[in-house]
C-alpha positions as CSV (number, residue, x, y, z in Angstrom):
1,X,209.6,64.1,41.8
2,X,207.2,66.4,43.6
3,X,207.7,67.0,46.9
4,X,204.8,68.4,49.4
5,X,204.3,68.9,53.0
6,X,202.1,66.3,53.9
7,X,198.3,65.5,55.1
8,X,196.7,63.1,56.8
9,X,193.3,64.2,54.8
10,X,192.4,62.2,52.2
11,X,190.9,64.9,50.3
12,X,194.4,66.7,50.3
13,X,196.3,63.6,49.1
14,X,193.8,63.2,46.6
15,X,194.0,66.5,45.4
16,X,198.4,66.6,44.9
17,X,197.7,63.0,43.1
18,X,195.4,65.4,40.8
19,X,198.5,67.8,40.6
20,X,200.9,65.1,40.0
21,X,198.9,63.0,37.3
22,X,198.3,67.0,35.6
23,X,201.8,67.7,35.4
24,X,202.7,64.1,34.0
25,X,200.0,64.1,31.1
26,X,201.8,67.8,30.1
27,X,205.4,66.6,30.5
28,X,204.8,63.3,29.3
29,X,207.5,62.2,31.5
30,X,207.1,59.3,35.0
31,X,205.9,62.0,37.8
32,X,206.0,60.5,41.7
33,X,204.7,62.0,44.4
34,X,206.7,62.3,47.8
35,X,206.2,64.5,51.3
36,X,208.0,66.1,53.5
37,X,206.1,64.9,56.9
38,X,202.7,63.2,58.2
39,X,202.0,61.5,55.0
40,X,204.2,58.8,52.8
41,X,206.7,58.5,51.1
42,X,208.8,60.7,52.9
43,X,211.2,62.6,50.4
44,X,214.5,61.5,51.8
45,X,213.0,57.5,51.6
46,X,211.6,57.8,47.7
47,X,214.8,59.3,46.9
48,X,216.9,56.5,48.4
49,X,214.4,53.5,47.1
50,X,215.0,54.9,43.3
51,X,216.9,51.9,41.7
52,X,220.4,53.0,40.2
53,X,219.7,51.0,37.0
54,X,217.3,49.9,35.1
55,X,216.7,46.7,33.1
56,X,215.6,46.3,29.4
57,X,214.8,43.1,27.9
58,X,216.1,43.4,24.6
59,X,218.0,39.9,22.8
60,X,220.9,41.3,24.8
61,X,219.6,42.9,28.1
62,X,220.4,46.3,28.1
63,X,221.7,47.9,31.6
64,X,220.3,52.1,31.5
65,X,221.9,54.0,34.4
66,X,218.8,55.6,35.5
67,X,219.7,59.7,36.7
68,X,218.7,60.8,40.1
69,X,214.7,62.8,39.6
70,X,214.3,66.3,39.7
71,X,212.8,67.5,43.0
72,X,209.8,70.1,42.6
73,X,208.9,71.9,45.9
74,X,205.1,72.1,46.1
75,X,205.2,74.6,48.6
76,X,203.7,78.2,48.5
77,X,206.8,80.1,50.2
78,X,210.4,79.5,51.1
79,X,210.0,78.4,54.6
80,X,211.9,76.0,56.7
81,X,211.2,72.6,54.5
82,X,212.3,74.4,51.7
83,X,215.5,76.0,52.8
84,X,216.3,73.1,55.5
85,X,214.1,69.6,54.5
86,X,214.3,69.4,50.5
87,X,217.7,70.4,50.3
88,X,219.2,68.1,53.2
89,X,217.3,65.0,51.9
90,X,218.1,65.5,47.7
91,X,221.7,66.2,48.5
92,X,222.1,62.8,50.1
93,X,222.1,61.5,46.9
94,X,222.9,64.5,44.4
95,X,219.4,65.1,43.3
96,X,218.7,68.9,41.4
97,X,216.0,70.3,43.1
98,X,214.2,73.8,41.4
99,X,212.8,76.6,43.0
100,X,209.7,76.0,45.0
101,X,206.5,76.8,43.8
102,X,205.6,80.0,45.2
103,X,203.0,82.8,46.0
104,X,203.9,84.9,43.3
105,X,202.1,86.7,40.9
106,X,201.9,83.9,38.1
107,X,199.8,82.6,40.8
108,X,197.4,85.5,41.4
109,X,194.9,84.4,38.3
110,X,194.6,81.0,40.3
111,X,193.8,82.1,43.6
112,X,191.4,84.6,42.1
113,X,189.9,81.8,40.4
114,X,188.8,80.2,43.8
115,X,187.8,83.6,44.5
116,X,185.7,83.9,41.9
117,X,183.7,80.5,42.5
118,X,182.7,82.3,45.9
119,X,181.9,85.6,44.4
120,X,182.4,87.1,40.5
121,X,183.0,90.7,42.3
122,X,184.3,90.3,45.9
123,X,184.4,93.4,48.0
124,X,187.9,92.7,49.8
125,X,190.0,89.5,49.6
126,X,191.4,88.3,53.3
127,X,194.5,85.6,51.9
128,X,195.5,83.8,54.8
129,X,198.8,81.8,55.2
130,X,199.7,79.1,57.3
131,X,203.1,81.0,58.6
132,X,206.6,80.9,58.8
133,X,209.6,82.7,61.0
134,X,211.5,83.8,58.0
135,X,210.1,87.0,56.6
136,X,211.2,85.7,53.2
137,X,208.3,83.3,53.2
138,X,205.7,86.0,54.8
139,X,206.8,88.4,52.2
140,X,205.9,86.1,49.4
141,X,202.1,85.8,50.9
142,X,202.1,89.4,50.8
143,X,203.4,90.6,47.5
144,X,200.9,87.5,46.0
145,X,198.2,89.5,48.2
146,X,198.8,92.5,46.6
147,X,198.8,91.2,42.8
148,X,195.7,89.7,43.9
149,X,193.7,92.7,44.8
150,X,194.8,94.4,42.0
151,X,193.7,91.8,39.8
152,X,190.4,91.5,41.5
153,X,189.8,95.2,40.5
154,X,191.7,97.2,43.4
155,X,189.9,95.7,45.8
156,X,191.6,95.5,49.4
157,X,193.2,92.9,50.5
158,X,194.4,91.8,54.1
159,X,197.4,89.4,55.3
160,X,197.1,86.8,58.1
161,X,198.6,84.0,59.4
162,X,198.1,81.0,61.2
163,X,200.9,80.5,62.8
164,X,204.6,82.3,64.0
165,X,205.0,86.1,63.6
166,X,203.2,88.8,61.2
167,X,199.0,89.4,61.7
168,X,197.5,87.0,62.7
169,X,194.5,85.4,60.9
170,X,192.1,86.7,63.3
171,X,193.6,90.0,63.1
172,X,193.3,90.1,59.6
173,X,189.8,88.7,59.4
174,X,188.9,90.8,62.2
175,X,190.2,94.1,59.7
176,X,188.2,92.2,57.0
177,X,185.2,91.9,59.1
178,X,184.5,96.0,60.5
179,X,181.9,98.2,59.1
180,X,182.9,100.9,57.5
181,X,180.9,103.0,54.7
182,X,178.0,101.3,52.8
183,X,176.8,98.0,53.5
184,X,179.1,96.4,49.9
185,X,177.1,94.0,47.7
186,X,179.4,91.6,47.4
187,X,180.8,89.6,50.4
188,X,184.4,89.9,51.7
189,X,186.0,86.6,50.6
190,X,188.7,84.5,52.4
191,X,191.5,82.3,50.5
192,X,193.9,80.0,51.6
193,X,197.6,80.0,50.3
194,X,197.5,76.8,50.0
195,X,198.0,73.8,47.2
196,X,195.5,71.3,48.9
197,X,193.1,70.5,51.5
198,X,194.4,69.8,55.0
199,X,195.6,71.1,58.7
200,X,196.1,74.7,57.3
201,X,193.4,74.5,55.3
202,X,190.7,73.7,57.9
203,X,192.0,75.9,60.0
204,X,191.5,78.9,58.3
205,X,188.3,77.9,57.2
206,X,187.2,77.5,60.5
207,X,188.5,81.5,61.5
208,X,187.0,82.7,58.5
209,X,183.1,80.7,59.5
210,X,183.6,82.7,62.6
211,X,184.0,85.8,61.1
212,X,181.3,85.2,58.8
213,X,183.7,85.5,56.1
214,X,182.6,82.5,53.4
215,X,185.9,80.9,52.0
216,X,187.1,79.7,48.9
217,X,188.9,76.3,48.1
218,X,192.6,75.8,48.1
219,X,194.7,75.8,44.2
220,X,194.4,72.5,43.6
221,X,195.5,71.3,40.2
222,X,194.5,75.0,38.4
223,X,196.2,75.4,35.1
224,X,198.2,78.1,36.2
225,X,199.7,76.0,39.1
226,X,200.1,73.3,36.1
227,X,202.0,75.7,34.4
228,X,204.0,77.2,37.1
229,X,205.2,73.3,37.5
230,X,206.0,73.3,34.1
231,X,207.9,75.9,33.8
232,X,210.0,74.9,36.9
233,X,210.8,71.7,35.5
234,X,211.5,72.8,31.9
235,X,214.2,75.4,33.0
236,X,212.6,78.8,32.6
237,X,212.2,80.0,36.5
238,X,215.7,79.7,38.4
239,X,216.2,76.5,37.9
240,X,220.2,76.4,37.1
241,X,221.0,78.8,40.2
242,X,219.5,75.8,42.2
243,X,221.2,73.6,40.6
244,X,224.0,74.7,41.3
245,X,223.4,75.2,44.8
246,X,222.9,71.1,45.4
247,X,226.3,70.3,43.7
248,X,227.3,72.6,46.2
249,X,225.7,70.5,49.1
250,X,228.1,68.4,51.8
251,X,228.9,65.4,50.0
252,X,227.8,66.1,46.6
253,X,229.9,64.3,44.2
254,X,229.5,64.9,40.3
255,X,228.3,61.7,38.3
């Protein structure tokens, strides 16, 4: 079961059904898609509508226990939904959930993707994050940022966000934005650090028009976000440590 924040933008929903109906067709395996606010299902009500059993009609009907889903967090950095939300509503009924997606470095060659649909040979990147008040989750936009510039061909790169502590968006596009030695070829190019298209999305859009920054799309359902999924779910990127930190949850119980 994925699990994202939530939008009320039907381009965004459409977008995490594209992610979920990806990471289905390369897991072969039923993928459902669940939020965490605005949109529906809410996590906590998929998890708790999942039957306990399931029926096949064989000569003899056949009763299969059906196991709780594995929650996925679709969410760039390890904010309050996932430290708090995910957590609270998979150990109500003993759900596993993995380590959230991330703005790591497996992620760079996807964001410079978008980049790249902008510009092949950007002069500066601004990545710009919708914001969080653990410095955890700011830290993660900002290591990514740094992979990302170095990937781009050492080009700079600037940090702002959209909302709670750290530089601002404005103060980063602002950096983005000043003169300074020749006139580049290539425009300075703004990317969210987001999955999908919504609130956070537009937003920064809209600071990067007035900058006269041009920016690129969000992930979407890029093959290295498919893969970064993937790998989540098949056990390779910390999935046992969290694991092991929902049996640990208030009223876990083992099956």
């Amino acid at each position: 079961m994925l699990v994202a924040h939530g939008t009320k933008d039907p381009a965004g929903l459409a977008v995490l059904a594209e992610v979920r109906d990806a990471v289905g067709l390369r897991l072969g395996v039923p993928v459902s898609l669940s939020y965490v606010d605005v949109a529906t299902p809410l996590l906590s009500d998929a998890l708790a509508a999942r039957p306990e059993s399931l029926v096949v009609p064989l000569v003899e009907p056949l009763v299969v226990p059906l196991v709780e889903p594995l929650v996925v967090p679709l969410f760039m950095a390890r904010g309050f939904h996932v430290e708090v939300d995910v957590p609270r509503a998979a150990c109500e009924v003993g759900a596993p959930v993995t380590n959230h997606l991330g703005a790591r470095a497996a992620l760079a060659p996807a964001l410079l993707a978008r980049v790249h649909e902008v510009t092949r040979g950007p002069a500066g990147i601004v990545v710009l994050g919708a914001g969080s008040t653990r410095a955890a989750a700011r830290a993660e936009i900002l290591n990514t940022a740094r992979a990302l510039g170095t990937m781009a061909g050492g080009v700079p790169t600037w940090v702002g966000f959209l909302s709670g502590p750290g530089p601002s968006a404005r103060d980063a596009l602002n950096a983005a934005a000043e003169p300074g030695g020749p006139e580049p070829t290539t425009p300075v190019v703004a990317v969210p650090a987001r999955l999908a298209p919504g609130h956070f999305a537009r937003r920064a859009e809209a600071a990067a028009a007035q900058h006269g920054i041009p920016m690129a799309t969000p992930l979407g359902a890029h093959e290295r976000v498919i893969d970064r999924i993937v790998a989540l779910v098949e056990g390779t990127a910390d999935y046992h440590h969290h694991v092991r930190a929902v049996e640990q949850c208030p009223g876990h119980s083992e099956p």
